[in-house]
N, C-alpha and C positions, 0 to 999 in steps of 0.2 A: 339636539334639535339643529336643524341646519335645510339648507335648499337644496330640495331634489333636484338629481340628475336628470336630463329630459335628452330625449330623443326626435327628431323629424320623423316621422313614417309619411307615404303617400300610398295610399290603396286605389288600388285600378281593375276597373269591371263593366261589365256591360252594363249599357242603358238601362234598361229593363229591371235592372236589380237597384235602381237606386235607392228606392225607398227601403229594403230590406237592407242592404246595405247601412244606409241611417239608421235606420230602427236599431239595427242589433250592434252598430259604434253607441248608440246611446242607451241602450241595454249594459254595455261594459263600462260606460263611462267614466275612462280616460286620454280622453285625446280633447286638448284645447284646438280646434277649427282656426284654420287659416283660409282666409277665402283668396279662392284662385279664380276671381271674375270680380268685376267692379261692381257693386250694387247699381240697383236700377235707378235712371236718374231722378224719374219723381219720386216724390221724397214719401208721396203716400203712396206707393206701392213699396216700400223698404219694411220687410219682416221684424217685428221688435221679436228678441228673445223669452220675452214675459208675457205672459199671459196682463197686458194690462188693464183690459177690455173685463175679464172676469175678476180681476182687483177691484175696478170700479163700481161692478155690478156686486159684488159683496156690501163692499163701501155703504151703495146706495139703499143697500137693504137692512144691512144692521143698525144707522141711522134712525130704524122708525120704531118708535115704542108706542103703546107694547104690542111685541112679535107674537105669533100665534104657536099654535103648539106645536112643535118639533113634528116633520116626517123623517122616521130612522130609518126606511127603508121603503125603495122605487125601484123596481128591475128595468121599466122604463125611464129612469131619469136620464137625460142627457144634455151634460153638460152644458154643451156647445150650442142647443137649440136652447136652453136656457138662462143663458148669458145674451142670446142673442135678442130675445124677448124680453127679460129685464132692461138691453142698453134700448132698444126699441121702444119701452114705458117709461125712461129716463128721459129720454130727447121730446116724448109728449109732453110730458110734466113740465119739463123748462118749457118748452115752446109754448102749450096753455098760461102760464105763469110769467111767460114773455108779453104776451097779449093780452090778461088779465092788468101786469100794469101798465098798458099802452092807456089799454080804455079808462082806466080810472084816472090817469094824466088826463088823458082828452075831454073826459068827461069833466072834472075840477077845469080846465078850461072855455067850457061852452056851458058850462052853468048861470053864469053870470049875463051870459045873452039869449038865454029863454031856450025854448020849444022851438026852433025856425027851421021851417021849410022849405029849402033851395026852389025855387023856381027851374026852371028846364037852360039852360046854358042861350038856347037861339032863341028864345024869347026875353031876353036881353040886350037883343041887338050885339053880341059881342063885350059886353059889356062884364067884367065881373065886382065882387065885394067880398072890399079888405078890411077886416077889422081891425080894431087898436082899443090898448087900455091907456088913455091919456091921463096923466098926472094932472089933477087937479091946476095944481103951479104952472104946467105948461102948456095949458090951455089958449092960450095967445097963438101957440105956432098952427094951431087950426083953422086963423082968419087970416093966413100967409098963402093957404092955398090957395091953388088955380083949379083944381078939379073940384067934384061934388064932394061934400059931405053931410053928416049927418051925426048930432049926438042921439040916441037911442035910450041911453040909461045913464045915472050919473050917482053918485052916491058922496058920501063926506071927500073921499079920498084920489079916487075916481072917476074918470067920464069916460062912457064907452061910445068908442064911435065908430062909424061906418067910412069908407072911402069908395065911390064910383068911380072906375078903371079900366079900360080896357087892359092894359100889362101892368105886373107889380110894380107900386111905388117906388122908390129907392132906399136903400135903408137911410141915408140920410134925410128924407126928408119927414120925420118928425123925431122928437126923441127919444121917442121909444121902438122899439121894433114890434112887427105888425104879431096877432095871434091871431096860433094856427087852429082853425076850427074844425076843420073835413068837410065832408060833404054829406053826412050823415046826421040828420035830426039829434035830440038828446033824448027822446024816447028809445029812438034805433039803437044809440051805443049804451041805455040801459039794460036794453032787455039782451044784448048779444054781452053784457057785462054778464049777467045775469045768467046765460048757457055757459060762459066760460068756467063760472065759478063753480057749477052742475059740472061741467065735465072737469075741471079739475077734483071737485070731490070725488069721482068717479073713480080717478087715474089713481088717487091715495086709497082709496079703498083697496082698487088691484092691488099696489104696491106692497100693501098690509097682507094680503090677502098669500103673495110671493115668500111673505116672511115665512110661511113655516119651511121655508125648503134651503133656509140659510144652511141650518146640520150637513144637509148631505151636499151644497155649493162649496163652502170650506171644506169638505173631506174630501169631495173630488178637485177642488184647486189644483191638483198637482199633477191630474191630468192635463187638463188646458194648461200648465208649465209646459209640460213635455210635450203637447201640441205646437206650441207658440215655439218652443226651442228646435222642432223637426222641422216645423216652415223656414224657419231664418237659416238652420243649415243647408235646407235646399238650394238658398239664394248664394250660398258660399261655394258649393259643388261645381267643381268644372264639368261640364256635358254636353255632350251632343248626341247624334240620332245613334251613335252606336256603341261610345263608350266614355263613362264617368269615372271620376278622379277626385279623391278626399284626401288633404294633406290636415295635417295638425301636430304640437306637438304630445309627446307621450313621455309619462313617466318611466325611465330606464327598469325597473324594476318589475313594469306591466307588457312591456314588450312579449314576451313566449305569450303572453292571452294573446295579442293583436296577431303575431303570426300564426299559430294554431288556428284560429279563426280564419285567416285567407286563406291557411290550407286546406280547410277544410271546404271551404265555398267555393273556389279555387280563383281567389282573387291575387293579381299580383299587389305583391307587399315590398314596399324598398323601405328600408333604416336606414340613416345618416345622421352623424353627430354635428352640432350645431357648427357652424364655420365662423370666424372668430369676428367676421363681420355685424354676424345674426346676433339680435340679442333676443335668446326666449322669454315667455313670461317668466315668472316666480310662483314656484310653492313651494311652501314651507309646510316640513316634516311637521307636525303636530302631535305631538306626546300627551293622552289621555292627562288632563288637569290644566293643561297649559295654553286652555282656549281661550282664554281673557289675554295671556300675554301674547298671542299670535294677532289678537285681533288690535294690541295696542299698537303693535307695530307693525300691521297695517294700513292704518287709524290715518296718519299723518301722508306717510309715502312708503310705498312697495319699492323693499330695495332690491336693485339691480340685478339682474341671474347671477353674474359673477360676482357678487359682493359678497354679503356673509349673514347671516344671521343674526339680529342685534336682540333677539327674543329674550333670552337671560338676564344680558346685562340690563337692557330696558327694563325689566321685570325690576331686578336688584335694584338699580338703583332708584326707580319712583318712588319702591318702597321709603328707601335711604332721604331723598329727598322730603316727602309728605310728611318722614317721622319729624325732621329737622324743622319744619313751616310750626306742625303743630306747636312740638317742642313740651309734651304736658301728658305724664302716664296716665291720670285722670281724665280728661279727653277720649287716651286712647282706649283706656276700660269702657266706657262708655259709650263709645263704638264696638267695641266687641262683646259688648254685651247682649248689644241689637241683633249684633251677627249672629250670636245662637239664639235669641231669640227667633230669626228666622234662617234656620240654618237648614232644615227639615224642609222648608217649604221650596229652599235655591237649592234642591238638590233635583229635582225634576229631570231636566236635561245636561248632558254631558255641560254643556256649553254654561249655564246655569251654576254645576258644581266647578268649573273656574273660574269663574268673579267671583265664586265661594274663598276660594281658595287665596285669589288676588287679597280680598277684605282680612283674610286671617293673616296675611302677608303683612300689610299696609299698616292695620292695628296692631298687629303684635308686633313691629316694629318701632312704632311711637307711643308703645308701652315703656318698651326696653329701652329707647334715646330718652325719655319722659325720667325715668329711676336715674339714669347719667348725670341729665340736668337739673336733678333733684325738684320737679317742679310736680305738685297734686292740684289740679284745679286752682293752680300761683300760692300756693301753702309749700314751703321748703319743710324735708322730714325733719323730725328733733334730731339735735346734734348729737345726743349719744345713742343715739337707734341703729338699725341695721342697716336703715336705708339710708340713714346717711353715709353709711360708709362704700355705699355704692354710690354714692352722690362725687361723680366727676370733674366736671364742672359746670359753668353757671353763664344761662343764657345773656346774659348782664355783663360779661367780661369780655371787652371790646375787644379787650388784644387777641386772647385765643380765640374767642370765635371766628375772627375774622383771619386767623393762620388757617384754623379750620377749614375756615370753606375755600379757601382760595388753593388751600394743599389736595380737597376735593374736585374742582373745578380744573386742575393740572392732573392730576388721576384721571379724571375720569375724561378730558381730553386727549389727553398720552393713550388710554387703551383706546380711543375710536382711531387715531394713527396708527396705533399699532397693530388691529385688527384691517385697516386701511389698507396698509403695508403687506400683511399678510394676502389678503386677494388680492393684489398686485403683485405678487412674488415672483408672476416671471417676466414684468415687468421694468424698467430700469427709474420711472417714475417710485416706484417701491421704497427707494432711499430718500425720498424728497421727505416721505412722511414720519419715517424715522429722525430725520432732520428737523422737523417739526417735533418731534418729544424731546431731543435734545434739545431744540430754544426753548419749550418751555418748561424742562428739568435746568437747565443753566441759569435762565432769570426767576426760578423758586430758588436756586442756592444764592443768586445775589443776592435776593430779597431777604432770606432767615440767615447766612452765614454770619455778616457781624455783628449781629444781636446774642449769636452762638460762640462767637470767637473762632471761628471757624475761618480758613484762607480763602479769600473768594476768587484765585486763578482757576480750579475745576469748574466753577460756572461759568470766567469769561473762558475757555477753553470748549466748551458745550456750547456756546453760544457764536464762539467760531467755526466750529466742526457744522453748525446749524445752518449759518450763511451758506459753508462750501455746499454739503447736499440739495438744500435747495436751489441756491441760483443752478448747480451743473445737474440735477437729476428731476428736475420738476417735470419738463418737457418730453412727450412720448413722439414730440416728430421723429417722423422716419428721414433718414437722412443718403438723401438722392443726388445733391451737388456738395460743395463744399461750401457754399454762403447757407444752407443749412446748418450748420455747428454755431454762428453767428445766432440765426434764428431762436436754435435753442437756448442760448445763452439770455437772449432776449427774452425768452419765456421766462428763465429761472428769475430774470430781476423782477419780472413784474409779478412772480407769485412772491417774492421777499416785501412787497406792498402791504401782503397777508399780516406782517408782522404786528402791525398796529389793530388789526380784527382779531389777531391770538390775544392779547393782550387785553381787549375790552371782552371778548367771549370767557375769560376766564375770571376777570371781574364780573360778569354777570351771576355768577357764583355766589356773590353777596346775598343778594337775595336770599338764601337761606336762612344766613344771621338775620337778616334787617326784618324778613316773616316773623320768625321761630321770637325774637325780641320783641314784636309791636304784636305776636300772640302772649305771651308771659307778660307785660307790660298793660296790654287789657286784661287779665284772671287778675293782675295784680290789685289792679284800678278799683275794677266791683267786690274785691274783696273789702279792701279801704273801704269804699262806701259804704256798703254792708254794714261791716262796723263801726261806724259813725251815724248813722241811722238807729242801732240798736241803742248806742249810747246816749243818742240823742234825746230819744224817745223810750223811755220805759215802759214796757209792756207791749205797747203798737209798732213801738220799733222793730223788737222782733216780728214783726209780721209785714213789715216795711222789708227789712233785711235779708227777709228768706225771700222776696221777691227779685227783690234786686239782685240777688244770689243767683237763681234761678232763670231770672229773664237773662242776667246780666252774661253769664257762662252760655246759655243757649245761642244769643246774638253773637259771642266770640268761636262759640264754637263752628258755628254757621258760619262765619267767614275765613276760621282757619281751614275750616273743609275745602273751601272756594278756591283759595288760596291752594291750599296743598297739590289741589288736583290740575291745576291750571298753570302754576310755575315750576309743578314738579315734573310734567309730561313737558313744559318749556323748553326746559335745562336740557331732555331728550331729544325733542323734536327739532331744536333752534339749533343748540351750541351742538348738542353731541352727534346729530346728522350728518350735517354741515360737514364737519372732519369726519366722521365714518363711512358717511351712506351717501358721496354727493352724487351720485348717477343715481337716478330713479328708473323702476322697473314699471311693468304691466302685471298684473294679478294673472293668474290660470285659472280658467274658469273652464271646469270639465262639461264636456257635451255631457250629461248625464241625466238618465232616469230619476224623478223626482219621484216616489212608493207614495201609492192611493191609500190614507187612511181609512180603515174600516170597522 
């Protein structure tokens, strides 16, 4: 597994051909699009790649139960007019449904002032009427005014009054603020309540009525993709009245298609390999099974064209990590148990049979660390059994576990340097990173040597050799004057800063022990209880006990899950990036035909 090679191609052709041109670049579908023109500046005229418009009008149709019976086949369907008539019975529905709760607001507000009949505007002399719902309690600031009023209605809580006005009052002048009535009787906005809610019955009927043709909207979905993705490369296409230009990049390996293709059309075709300015997307090689671990290490951040592949290791080690969190072969049987339980059913699609594969990873891994730690759902095997003689050691022993993780957290940073180092290789930075596994292989021999009796001059020696690299090799300035060589030197002290982040990145490493502990330390706990419950209580106890058993282990197991999965992609994402992957890439995304199921 590793990241494909890419090439620049630009293809050049007449005007005329550009839609063919398109069409059959995204017929081959290998070339990620680079747009050689600025998008348009309003923002709603900018081409989305996805059809989102026929996402939604799915959305809005699956939503409605129950759907009617399937149409499997329409020689007239199309798509495009049927998306467009769904989003068109969408934007009714809100909009009825906008004005259904207008009026029933309005109308809950003009309830309480009757049946009234606006008068005509000039037969008020100019004059208008402002209502209010006066608080009972503030009924005094009504014999404060200077204009007319008038109470109308009044209740326990309430007194509704009238104001006569040529211009609205001010809000401060009562304390309350005025209500908004309209200008429409309470008969008028009943009975136009009343069409609304007819025409929105109406709108849900159609909507129901669209359902049977969800089958064949989801099977051609993938048309309107490769619609929406032909428009937005149109927008990327340089042209003019006589001749268009497609650049993008391409997989080294699909190049003879792309040429053969302009030969044949007779478009010019230039290859150029990337210039060391350029930095292309990333694809990664994906190896049938290994689509869960392509997708984990995308997941977080797409690394860099010229970086490296961190798919394996990532893979390996979450595994390594999750087993460690669990820390419990019981656990881990019990998770794979589930796994063939549906093991038949995650075999569907390619993508599908690798998180298959992930789960057989993950649990058969904290099966196997689970027999080490000797731990069955927090029961240690009998001392003269088989299994205890696989029994290595015990999550409970502070000192090893914690050489343990700390000797894993230096491993497993050492190889993201070393791997670092390697795509830097024709770089002079390249040593920096090796100088980084030297400090942190020199402060692991200080730390175990004289517990070991061991001389601890090879560590401060690793940790010398570690200064020199880094302060003189960190820096990839290029060097144009001679107060350059100063600069760089300047660089290298302030990545030796680093020193104290190597240092707490590889204590982060704990975490394994302090999970994989406070997992065995809860199975231990309900187990306890458990039995003390049964002894408690005879007879009821046991049924006390099997509960506790059962609740007790599912709640531990539920949060070692949580756990596993969250500090074990941590330890990748955080510490192990960090030193392997620090330059982030762009994903490739191939202009490509999306196949119409049928």
């Amino acid at each position: 597994m590793s990241i494909v090679p890419l090439k620049k191609v630009t293809i050049c052709g007449l005007a005329r051909e550009k839609g063919v041109v398109l069409e059959h670049l995204q017929a081959l579908g290998c070339m990620h699009l680079l747009p050689l023109k600025a998008a348009p500046a309003e923002i709603e005229k900018v081409a989305s790649p996805h059809a989102a418009d026929a996402t939604k009008a799915l959305q809005f149709l699956t939503a409605v139960p129950p759907r009617r019976k399937q149409v499997r086949r329409d020689p007239d369907f199309d798509v495009a007019d049927f998306v467009e008539n769904v989003t068109a019975l969408r934007d009714s529905l809100r909009d009825a449904r906008d004005r259904r709760d207008f009026l029933q607001n309005r109308i809950a507000g003009v309830e309480p002032w009757g049946d009234i009949d606006f008068p005509p505007h000039a037969s008020l002399a100019g004059y208008r009427l402002w209502f209010y719902e006066v608080p009972v309690k503030h009924l005094d600031s009504l014999q404060a005014l200077d204009i007319p009023w008038q109470i109308v209605r009044r209740d326990h809580r309430v007194a509704y009054a009238i104001l006569i006005s040529k211009h609205e009052p001010a809000d401060t002048l009562l304390p309350v603020r005025r209500t908004h009535t309209g200008a429409l009787p309470l008969r008028e906005l009943r009975a136009r309540l009343e069409e609304t809610e007819i025409e929105i019955e109406d709108l849900l009927g159609q909507r129901q009525a669209l359902t049977r043709y969800i089958y064949l909207l989801s099977r051609n979905l993938a048309e309107a993709e490769n619609r929406a993705a032909l428009a937005h490369a149109e927008q990327q296409v340089l042209a003019d009245d006589a001749l268009i230009a497609v650049q993008g990049w391409v997989p080294a390996d699909t190049i003879p298609q792309i040429e053969a293709y302009a030969e044949e059309n007779s478009l010019a075709c230039l290859v150029e390999d990337p210039e060391p300015d350029e930095t292309p997307p990333t694809l990664v090689d994906q190896p049938q099974g290994m689509e869960a671990g392509t997708d984990l290490t995308m997941f977080y951040q797409v690394p860099n064209y010229r970086a490296w592949d961190p798919t394996w290791i990532l893979s390996a080690s979450f595994a390594v990590f999750f087993a460690m969190i669990l820390a419990d072969a019981g656990y881990g049987l019990v998770l794979l148990v589930g796994l063939m339980l549906f093991w038949r059913r995650l075999g569907t699609t390619p993508r599908a049979k690798g998180y298959r594969l992930l789960g057989l990873a993950l649990f058969g891994t904290t099966i196997a660390y689970g027999v080490m730690v000797g731990s069955y759902f927090g029961f240690s095997p009998p001392p003269d059994g088989f299994l205890a003689r696989l029994h290595l050691f015990s999550v409970d022993d502070f000192d090893t576990m914690m050489r343990l993780s700390i000797v894993i957290g230096v491993l497993h940073i050492g190889f993201a340097n070393a791997m670092a180092a390697y795509a830097k290789r024709h770089r002079r930075s390249a040593l920096s990173n090796l100088g980084w596994i030297a400090g942190l292989a020199g402060g692991l021999w200080l730390w175990l040597a004289p517990e070991n009796g061991l001389p601890t001059a090879p560590g401060s020696a690793l940790l010398a050799l570690a200064v020199i690299l880094i302060a003189g090799f960190s820096s990839d300035r290029p060097i144009t004057k001679p107060s350059d060589h100063a600069w760089r030197l300047l660089d290298g002290l302030q990545s030796l800063a680093g020193m104290m982040g190597a240092f707490g990145d590889v204590l982060s490493y704990m975490r394994l022990f302090a999970l994989g502990l406070a997992s065995a330390s809860l199975a231990i706990t309900f187990n306890d209880l458990a039995r003390d419950a049964v002894a408690a209580l005879p007879g009821l106890g046991l049924l006390a006990g099997g509960l506790i058993l059962l609740i007790g282990h599912a709640l531990n197991l539920g949060l070692s899950l949580m756990s596993g999965v969250v500090h074990g992609l941590r330890l990748n994402f955080i510490e192990f990036y960090k030193w392997g992957l620090p330059e982030e890439g762009t994903a490739f995304r191939a202009f490509a035909r999306k196949e119409v199921e049928l």
